[in-house]
Structure formats: C-alpha cells, structure tokens
C-alpha positions in Angstrom: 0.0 0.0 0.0 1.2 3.2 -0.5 1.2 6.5 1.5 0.7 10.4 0.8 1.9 12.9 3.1 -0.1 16.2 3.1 2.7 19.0 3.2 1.3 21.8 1.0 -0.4 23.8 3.3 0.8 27.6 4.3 1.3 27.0 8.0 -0.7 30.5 8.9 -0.9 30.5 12.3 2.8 29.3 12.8 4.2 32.7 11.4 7.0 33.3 11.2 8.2 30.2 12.1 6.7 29.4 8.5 7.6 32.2 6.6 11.1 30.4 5.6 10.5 27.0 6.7 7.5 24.7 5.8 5.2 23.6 8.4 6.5 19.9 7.9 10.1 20.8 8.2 10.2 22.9 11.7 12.2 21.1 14.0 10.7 18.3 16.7 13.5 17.4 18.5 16.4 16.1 16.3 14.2 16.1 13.4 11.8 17.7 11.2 8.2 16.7 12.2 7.7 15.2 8.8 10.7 12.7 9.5 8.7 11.1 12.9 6.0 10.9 10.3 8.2 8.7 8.0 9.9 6.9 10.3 6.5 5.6 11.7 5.2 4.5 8.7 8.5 2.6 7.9 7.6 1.1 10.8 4.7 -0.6 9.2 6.2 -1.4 6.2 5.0 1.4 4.0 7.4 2.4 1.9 6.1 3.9 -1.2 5.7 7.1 -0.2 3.7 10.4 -2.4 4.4 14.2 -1.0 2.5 17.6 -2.2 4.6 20.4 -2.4 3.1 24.0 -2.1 4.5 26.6 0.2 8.8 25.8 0.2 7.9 23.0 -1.0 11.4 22.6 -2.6 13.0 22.9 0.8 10.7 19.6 1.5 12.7 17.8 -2.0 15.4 19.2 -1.3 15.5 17.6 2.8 13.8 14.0 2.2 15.1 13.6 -1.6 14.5 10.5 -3.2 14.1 9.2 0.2 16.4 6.4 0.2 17.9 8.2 3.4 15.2 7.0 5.3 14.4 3.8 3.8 11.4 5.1 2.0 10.8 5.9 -2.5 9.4 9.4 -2.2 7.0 10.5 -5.6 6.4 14.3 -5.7 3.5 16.4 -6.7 4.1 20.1 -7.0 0.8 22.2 -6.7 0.5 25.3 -8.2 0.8 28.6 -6.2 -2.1 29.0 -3.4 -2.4 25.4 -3.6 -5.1 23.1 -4.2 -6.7 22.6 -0.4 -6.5 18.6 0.8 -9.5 17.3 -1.9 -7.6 18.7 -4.8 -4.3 17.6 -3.7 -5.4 14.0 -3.2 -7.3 14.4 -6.2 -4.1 15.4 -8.5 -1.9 12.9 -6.8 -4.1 9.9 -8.0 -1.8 8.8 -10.5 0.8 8.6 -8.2 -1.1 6.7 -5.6 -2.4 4.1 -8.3 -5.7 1.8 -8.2 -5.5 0.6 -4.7 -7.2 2.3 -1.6 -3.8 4.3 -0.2 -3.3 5.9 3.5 -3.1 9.6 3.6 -1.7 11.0 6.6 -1.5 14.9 7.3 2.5 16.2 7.8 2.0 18.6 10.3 0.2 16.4 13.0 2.1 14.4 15.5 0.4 11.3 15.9 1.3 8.0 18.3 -0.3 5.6 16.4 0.5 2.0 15.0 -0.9 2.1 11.3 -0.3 -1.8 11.3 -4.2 -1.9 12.5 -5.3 0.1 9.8 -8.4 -2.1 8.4 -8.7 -3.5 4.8 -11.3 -0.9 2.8 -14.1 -3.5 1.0 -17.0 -1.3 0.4 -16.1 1.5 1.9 -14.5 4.5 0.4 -12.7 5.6 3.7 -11.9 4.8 6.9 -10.8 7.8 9.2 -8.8 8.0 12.5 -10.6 9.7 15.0 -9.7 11.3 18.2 -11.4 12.8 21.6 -11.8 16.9 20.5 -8.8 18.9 21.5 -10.1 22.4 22.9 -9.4 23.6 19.4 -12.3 22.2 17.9 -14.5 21.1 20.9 -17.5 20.6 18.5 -15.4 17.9 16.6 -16.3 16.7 13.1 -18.0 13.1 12.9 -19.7 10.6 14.9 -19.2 6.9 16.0 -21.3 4.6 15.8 -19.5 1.3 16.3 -17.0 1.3 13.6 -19.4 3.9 11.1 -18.7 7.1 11.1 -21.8 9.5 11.2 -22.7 12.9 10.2 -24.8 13.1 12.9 -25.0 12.1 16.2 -23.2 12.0 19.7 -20.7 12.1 21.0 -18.6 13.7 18.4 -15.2 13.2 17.5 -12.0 15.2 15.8 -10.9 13.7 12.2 -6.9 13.3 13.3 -5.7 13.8 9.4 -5.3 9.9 9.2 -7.4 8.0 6.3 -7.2 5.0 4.4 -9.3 6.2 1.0 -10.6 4.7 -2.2 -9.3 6.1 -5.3 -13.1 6.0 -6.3 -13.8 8.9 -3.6 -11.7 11.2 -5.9 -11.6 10.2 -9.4 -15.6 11.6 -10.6 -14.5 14.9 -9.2 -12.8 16.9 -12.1 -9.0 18.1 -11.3 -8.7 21.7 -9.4 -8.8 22.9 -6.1 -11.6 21.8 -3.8 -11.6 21.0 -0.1 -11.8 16.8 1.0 -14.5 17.4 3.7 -18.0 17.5 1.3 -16.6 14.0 -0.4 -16.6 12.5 3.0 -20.0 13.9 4.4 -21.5 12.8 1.0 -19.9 9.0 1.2 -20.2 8.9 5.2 -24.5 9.8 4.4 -24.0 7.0 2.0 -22.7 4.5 4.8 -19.7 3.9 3.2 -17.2 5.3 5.7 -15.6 3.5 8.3 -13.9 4.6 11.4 -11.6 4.5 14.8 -11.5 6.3 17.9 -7.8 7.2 18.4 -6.7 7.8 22.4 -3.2 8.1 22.5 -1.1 11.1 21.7 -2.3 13.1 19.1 -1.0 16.8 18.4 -2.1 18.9 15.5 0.6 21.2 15.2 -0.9 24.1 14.1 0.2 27.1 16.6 3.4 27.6 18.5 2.3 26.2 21.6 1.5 23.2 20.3 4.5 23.0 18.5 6.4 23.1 22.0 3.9 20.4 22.7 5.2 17.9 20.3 8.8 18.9 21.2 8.3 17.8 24.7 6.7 14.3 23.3 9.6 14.0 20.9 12.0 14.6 24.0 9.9 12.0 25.9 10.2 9.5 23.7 13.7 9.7 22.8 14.8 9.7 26.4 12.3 6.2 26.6 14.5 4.7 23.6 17.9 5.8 25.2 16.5 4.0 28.0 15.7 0.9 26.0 
C-alpha cells in the first residue's frame, strides 16, 4: 500500500516560524516533524511514499530527496501557487497513488499511532482516525457509531488527518482545487465510511504552543528509547 503525506499547506498561524521553513520541516526534537512521520510508517512497512509540495515546497525535495535516506521511495506532486486545499491535492496525486485504496496522513500532526491496524477498505471509500476533540475544535467533526462514522450524532469526534481512502472517492471529481470534507460527508451519508477512535497522543501542530507540545513528546520519547 502506499502512503501520501499532506505538506502543501501555508502554515498561517505558525508565522513566522513558516515564513522560511514549511510547516513539515520545523524542527521536533532532532528532526523535522515530517521525519517522525516517515519513520512511523517505515515502521509498518510502507514504503512507497507520495508528498504535495506548495508553500517551500522545494525545501521539503530538497531535505527527504528521493528518500532512500530514510528507507522510504518518495514520488512528488508540486501544486500550483495558493495550492489546491486537501481534496484537490489527493485528487491530482491519484496517478501517483495508483488503483489501490492508499493511507493519507496529514504532515503537520504528531500522531502515536500504530498504522499496522489500519483495516482493509471493501465497500467502503474511507476509513478515518478519529480522536477525543482537542479544545481547538471542541464541536469535533463526525460521529461513531461502532466502527461507522456518522454525520450526525453524539458524542462527536475530531478527524486526526489519518485515512485510508478509495481512489473512487476522488476520481468523478474533475481536477482543481476543492476541499476533501463535502466528499466525506457525502460518502459517510452513503454509509460507506468506516472509522476508529484514536486515544493516544495526538497533536495537531498548528500554533506555536502546540508546536512546544510535540517537542516535549519528541523529548519524551527519545529519552524512553535511550533508555531501551
């Protein structure tokens, strides 16, 4: 199966950290957050990795490269200036990802999670990661009902940036910029969306503070290797 990292996005609220580095490349740690990110999903044996580039995004090509550094094949696909928000990005990636339901995972969140118990998609044309709502978005996004996401309902959840999709979720849209959440609320009110509740460590590194957040966890967890 193979993987897309999200990391075309401006990184607003980060300024101006951002202004000269990309969101996915600020330092967590010893690393760029984007690295954690790879390192995790070598972890579960994905290897065959696709990255949109916006904002700096040649600093990005220029830091992973092919990849090989980090035991990963990394595709590229350069959006055009202003980017093409999540739907479109996914959307003009497609022929990188190929015919078979891929995992997309969102660069600038730091997320503890084993993607090894990611499900098989059958019918489905997505299965999210959810997680309890940070104070950030105390509303959250989607409910659970069992393993079905719901539009409606309680209690609600946060969509943690982590989705197995179906190519078929993208491909009758036409090519451009267009957001990902309507093609979810239109296939979860189809009952065709599966889904998780996520309670570990989840961090969506948006702001400075939060930043310093995933900083600590990086510290934490290097000093629990060390002590391995």
């Amino acid at each position: 199966m193979k993987a897309m990292l999200l990391a075309a996005g401006r990184g607003e609220r980060l300024r101006p950290l951002t202004d000269r580095t990309p969101k996915p490349l600020l330092e967590v740690g010893d690393r760029p957050l984007i690295e954690w990110q790879i390192e995790r999903l070598v972890a579960a044996g994905l290897r065959d990795l696709v990255i949109n580039l916006g904002h700096l995004g040649e600093r990005i090509a220029a830091r992973l490269g092919n990849g090989r550094r980090l035991g990963v094949n990394i595709a590229y696909s350069p959006e055009p200036p202003g980017a093409l928000e999540t739907g479109g990005g996914i959307r003009r990636a497609l022929p990188l990802l190929g015919d078979a339901p891929f995992l997309v995972v969102n660069a600038d969140v730091w997320i503890e999670y084993d993607f090894t118990r990611l499900p098989a998609l059958t019918d489905d044309l997505a299965h999210l990661v959810l997680v309890p709502n940070p104070s950030h978005n105390a509303r959250g996004d989607f409910a659970l009902d069992g393993a079905r996401v719901r539009n409606e309902g309680e209690p609600r959840h946060t969509f943690a940036g982590v989705a197995l999709y179906s190519p078929t979720l993208f491909t009758a849209h036409a090519e451009g910029r267009f957001p990902l959440a309507p093609l979810l609320r239109a296939a979860t009110a189809e009952c065709r969306v599966s889904g998780e509740l996520h309670r570990g460590i989840w961090i969506d590194v948006g702001t400075p503070a939060r930043l310093a957040d995933a900083v600590q966890r990086a510290a934490s967890l290097t000093n629990r290797r060390g002590m391995d």
